[in-house]
C-alpha positions as CSV (number, residue, x, y, z in Angstrom):
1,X,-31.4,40.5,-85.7
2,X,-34.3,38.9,-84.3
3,X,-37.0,41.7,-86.3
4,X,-34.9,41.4,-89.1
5,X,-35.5,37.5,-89.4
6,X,-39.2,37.8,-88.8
7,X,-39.4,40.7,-91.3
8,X,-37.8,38.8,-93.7
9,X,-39.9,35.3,-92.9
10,X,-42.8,37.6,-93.3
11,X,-41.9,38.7,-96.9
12,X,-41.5,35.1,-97.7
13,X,-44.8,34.0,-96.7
14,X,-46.6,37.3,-98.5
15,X,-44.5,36.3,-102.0
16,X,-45.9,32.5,-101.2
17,X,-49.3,34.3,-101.0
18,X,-48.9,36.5,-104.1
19,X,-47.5,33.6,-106.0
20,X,-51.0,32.0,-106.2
21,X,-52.5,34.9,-107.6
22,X,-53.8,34.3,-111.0
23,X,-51.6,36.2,-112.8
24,X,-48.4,34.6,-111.4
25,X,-46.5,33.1,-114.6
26,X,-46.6,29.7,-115.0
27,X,-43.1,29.2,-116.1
28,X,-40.3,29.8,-114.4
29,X,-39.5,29.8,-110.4
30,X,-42.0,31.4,-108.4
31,X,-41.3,34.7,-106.9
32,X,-41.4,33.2,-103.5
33,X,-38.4,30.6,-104.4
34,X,-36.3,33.7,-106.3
35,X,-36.8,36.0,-103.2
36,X,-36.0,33.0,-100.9
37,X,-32.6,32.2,-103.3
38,X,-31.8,36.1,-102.5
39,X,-32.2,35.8,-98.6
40,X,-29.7,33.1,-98.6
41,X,-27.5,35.3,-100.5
42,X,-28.4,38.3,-98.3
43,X,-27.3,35.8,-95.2
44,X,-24.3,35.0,-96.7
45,X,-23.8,39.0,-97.1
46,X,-24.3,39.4,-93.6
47,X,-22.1,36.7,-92.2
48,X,-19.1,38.2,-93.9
49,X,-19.6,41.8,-93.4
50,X,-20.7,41.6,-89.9
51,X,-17.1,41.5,-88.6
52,X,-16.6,44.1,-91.7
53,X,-15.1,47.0,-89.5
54,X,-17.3,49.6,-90.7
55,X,-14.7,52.0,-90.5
56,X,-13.2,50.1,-93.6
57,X,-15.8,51.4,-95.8
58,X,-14.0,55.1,-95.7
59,X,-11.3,53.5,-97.7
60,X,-13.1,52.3,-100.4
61,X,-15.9,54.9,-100.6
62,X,-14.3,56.9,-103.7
63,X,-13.8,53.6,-105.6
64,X,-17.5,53.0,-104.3
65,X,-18.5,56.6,-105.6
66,X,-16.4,56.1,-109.2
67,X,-18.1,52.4,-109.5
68,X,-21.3,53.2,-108.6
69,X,-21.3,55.8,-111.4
70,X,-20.1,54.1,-114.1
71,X,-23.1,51.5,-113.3
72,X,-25.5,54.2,-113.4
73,X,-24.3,55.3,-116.6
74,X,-24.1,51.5,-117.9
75,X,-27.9,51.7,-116.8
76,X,-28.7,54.6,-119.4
77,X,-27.0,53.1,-122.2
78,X,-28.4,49.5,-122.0
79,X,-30.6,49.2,-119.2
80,X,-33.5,46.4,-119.6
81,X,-36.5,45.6,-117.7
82,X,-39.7,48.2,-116.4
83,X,-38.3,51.5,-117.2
84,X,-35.1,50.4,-117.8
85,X,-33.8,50.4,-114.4
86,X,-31.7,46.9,-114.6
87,X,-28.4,45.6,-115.9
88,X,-28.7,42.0,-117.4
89,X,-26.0,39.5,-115.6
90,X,-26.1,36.4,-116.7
91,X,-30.1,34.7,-114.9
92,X,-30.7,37.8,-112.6
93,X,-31.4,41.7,-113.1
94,X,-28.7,44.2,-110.8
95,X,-30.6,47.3,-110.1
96,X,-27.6,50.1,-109.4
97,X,-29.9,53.0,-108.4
98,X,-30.4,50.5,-105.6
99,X,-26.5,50.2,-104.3
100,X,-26.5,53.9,-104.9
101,X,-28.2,54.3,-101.6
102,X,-25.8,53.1,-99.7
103,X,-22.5,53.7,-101.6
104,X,-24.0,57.7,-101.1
105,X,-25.1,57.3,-97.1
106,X,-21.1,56.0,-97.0
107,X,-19.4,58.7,-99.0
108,X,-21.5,61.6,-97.7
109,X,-20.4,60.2,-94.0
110,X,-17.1,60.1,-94.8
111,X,-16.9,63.9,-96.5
112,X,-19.1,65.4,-93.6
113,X,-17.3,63.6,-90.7
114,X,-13.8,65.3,-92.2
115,X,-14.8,68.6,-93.0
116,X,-16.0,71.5,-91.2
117,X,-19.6,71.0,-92.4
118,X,-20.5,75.1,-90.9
119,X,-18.8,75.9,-94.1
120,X,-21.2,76.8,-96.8
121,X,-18.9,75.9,-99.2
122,X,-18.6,72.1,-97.4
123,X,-22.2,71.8,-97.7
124,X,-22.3,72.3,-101.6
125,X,-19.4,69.9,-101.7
126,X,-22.2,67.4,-100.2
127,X,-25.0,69.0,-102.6
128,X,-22.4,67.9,-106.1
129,X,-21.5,64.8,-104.3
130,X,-25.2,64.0,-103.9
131,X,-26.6,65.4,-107.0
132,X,-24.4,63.7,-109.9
133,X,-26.2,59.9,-108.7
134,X,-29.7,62.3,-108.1
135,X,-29.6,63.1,-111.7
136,X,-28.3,59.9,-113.3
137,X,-30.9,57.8,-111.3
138,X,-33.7,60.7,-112.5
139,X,-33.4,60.8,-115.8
140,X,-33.7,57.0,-115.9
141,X,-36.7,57.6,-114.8
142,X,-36.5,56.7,-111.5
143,X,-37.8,59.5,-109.3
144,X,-38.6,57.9,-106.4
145,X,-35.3,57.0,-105.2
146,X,-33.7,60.1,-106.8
147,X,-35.6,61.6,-104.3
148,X,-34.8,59.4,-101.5
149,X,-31.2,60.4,-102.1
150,X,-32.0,64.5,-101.4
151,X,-33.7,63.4,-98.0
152,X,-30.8,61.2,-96.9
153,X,-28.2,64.0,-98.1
154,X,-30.4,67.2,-95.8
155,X,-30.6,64.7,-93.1
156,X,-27.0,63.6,-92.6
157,X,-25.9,67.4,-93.7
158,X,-28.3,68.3,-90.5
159,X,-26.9,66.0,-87.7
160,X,-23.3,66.5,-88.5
161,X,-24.3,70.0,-87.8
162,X,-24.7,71.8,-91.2
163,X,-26.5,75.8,-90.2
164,X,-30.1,76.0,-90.7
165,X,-29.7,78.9,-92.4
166,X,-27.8,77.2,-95.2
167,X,-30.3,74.2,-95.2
168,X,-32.6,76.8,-95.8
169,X,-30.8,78.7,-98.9
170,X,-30.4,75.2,-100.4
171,X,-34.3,74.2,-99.7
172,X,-35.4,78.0,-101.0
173,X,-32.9,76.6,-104.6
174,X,-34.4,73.4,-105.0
175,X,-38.1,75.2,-104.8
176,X,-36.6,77.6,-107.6
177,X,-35.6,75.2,-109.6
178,X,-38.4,73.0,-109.1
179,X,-40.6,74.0,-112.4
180,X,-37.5,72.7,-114.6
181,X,-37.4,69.7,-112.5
182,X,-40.9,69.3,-113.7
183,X,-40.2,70.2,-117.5
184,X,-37.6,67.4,-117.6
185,X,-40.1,64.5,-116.0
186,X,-41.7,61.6,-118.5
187,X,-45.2,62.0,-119.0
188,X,-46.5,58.7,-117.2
189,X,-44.6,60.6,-114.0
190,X,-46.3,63.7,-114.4
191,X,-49.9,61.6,-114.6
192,X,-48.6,60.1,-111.3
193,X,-48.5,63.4,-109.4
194,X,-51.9,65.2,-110.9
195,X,-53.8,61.5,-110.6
196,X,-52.5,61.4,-106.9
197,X,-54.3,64.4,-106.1
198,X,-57.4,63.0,-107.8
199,X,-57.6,59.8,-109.0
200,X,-61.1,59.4,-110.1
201,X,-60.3,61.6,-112.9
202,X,-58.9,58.5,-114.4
203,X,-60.3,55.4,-112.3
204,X,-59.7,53.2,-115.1
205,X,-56.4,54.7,-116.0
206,X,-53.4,56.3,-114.1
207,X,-55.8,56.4,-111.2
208,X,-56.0,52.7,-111.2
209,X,-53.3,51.4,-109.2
210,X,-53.9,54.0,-105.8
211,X,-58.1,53.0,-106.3
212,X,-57.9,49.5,-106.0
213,X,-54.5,49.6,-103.6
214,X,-57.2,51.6,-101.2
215,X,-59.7,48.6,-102.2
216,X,-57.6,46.1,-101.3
217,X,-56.3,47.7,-97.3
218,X,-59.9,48.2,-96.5
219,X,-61.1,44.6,-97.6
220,X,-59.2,43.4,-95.0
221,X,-61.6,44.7,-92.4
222,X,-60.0,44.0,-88.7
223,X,-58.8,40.7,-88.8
224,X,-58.2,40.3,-92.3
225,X,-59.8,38.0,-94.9
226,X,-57.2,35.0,-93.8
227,X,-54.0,33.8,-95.5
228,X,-54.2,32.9,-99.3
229,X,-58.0,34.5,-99.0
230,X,-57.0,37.4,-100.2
231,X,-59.5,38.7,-103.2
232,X,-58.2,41.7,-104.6
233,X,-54.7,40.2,-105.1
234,X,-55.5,36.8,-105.8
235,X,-57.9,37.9,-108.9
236,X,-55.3,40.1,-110.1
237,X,-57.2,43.6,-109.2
238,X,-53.9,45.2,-108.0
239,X,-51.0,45.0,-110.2
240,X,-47.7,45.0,-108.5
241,X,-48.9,43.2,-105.3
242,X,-45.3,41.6,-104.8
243,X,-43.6,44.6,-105.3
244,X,-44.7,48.5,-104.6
245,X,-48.0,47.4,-103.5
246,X,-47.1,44.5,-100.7
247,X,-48.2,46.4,-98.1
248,X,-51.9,45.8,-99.4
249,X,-51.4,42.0,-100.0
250,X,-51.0,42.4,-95.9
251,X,-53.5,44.9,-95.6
252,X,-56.1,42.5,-96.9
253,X,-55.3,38.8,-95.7
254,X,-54.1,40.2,-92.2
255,X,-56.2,43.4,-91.6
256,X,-55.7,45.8,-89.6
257,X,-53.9,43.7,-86.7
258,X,-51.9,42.7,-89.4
259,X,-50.8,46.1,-90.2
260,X,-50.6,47.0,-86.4
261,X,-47.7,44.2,-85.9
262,X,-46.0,45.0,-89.2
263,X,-46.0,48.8,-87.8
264,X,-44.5,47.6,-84.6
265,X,-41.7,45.5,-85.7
266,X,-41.0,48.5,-88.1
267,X,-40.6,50.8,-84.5
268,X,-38.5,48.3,-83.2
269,X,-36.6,48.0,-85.8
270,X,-35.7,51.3,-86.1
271,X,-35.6,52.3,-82.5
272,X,-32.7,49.4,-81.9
273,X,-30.9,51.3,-84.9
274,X,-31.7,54.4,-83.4
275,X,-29.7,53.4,-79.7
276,X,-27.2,51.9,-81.7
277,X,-26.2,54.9,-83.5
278,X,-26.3,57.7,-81.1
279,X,-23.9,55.5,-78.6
280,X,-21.4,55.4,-81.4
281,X,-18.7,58.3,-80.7
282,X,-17.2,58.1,-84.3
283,X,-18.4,60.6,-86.1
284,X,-18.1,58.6,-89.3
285,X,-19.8,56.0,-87.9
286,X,-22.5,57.5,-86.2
287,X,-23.6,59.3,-90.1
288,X,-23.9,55.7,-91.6
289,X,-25.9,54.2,-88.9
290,X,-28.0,58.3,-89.4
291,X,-28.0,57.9,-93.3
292,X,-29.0,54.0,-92.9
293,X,-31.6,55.0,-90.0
294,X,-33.1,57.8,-92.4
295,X,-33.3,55.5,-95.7
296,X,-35.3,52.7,-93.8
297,X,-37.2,55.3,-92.5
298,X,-38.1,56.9,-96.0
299,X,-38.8,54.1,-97.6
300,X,-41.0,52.9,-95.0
301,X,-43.1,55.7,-94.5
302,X,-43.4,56.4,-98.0
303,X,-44.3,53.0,-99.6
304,X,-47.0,52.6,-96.9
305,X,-48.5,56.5,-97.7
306,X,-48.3,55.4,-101.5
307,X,-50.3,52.0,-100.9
308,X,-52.6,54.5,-98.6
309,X,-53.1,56.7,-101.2
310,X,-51.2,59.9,-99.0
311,X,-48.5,60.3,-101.1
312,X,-48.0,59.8,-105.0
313,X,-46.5,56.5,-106.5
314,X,-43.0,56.2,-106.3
315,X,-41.8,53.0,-107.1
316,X,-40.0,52.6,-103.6
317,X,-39.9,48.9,-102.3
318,X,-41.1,48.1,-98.6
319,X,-37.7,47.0,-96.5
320,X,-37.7,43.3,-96.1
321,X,-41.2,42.3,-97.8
322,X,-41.1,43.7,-101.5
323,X,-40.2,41.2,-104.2
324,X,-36.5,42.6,-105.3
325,X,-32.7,40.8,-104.7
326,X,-31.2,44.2,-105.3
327,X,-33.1,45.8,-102.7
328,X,-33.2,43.1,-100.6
329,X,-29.4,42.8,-100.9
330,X,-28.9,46.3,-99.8
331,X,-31.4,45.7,-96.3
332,X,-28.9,43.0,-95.2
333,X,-25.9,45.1,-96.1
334,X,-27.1,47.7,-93.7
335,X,-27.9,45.1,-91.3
336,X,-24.4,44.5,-91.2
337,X,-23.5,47.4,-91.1
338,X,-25.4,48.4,-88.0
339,X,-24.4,45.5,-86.0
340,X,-20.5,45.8,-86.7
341,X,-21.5,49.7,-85.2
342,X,-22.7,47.9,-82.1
343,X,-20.3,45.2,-82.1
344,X,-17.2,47.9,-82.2
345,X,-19.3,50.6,-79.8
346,X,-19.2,47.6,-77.0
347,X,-15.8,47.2,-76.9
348,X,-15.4,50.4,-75.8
């Protein structure tokens, strides 16, 4: 709980920082005070789901599934915002793919921890269960947590003891199936991949964003240029320094030791989730704190490797820090969730 406050302190402080950029809007609240309105939300969240038995959330993951659904759907028909990714309630955006995280971590722990996952036959149960929200959240476009989804789904499948051989057969049919995959992405996402693997082939362009995001992290130097110093962000080099590209807003004012503690409270983070889950004997429960574990874990490594210009752009917030009441949300509803696994484990 501790990391978790000083995670999300920190992602105040970097919004408070990005809100002085020059390209901030002048109207409206600044992103700092919005993200700050969430957290109190997200507090609220936690306080009443921490004594949430987590073993409740069996119950209600088909409604969860069926829900979840129909918002992904609501998304394709009237979707608003970048890319369409949003539903419009009343002064605040609700961004389903979001939610569909953890509605899938929930239902795929629930049909894996009742079935006889050695069963080839279980396991494609988990591949339809899985791919219905993969393709809705795809084709919205929204490939970077489509994506996360397949990673939590071979994970989870793997520790509730799915055959490597059938892993395998279904890793062998995604690689087949791959070119169609590729026939049915939007343009700008194709760009994304082939500029990855050189941007300087459009520096100005597509290549843009990964160029000055790899700028910006080695401005920073050692120490870091000092807080609200920050050049790159500040004149507006970098777009999307409060959301995808935080990491660099860090990278820059903090430098290196910056990054170094971020890292660190990231390990401990996860390693306290990590002890939490494998002391839990429920099978059910011991998949959500996995499937939690694993989507932290993803979208960790992947937002940082993005900024670092390692792995493509994805559009995948940074837990805690990004700019984003939806994803934000969904970090304290894990949080939650992980304690009540530790609360119930210690009454045992």
């Amino acid at each position: 709980m501790i990391i978790t406050s000083v995670l999300t302190a920190l992602g105040i402080l970097l919004l408070y920082s990005a809100s002085r950029s020059v390209s901030s809007v002048a109207s409206g609240l600044p992103v700092y005070i919005k993200q700050a309105i969430w957290v109190i939300f997200g507090i609220l969240i936690f306080l009443w789901l921490k004594n949430f038995d987590y073993r409740h959330w069996s119950k209600f993951s088909h409604i969860m599934y069926f829900l979840i659904l129909i918002l992904l759907l609501i998304v394709l028909a009237i979707g608003t915002g970048r890319a369409g990714r949003w539903i419009r309630i009343g002064w605040f955006n609700f961004q389903p793919s979001e939610f569909a995280k953890f509605v899938l971590i929930v239902v795929l722990a629930r049909y894996f921890s009742l079935r006889n996952i050695q069963r080839f036959t279980t396991l494609l149960g988990g591949v339809l269960i899985t791919g219905i929200p993969f393709l809705l959240i795809l084709i919205q476009p929204n490939l970077g947590t489509a994506f996360l989804l397949i990673i939590i789904f071979f994970t989870m499948a793997y520790l509730a003891g799915a055959q490597r051989k059938h892993l395998l057969i279904l890793i062998i049919a995604g690689i087949l199936i791959s070119p169609f995959l590729w026939m049915g992405l939007k343009d700008y996402q194709k760009q994304r991949i082939s500029i990855f693997l050189n941007p300087w082939k459009d520096p100005l362009g597509k290549g843009y964003n990964i160029l000055q995001s790899k700028i910006t992290i080695g401005s920073g130097g050692i120490i870091g240029k000092g807080f609200l110093k920050g050049t790159q962000t500040k004149l507006a080099f970098l777009p999307e320094f409060h959301t995808d590209f935080i990491f660099c807003l860090l990278a820059e004012e903090f430098g290196l030791a910056g990054v170094m503690v971020l890292l660190f409270l990231y390990y401990v983070f996860l390693t306290q989730a990590l002890k939490i889950t494998i002391t839990t004997q429920d099978p059910f429960g011991r998949l959500i704190g996995t499937g939690i574990m694993v989507m932290f874990l993803t979208q960790i490594f992947v937002n940082i490797g993005m900024a670092c210009g390692i792995l493509p752009v994805a559009g995948i917030p940074l837990p805690f820090l990004s700019y984003g009441g939806s994803a934000l949300i969904v970090c304290f509803i894990c949080v939650a969730t992980v304690y009540n696994l530790w609360k119930n484990t210690t009454l045992f």
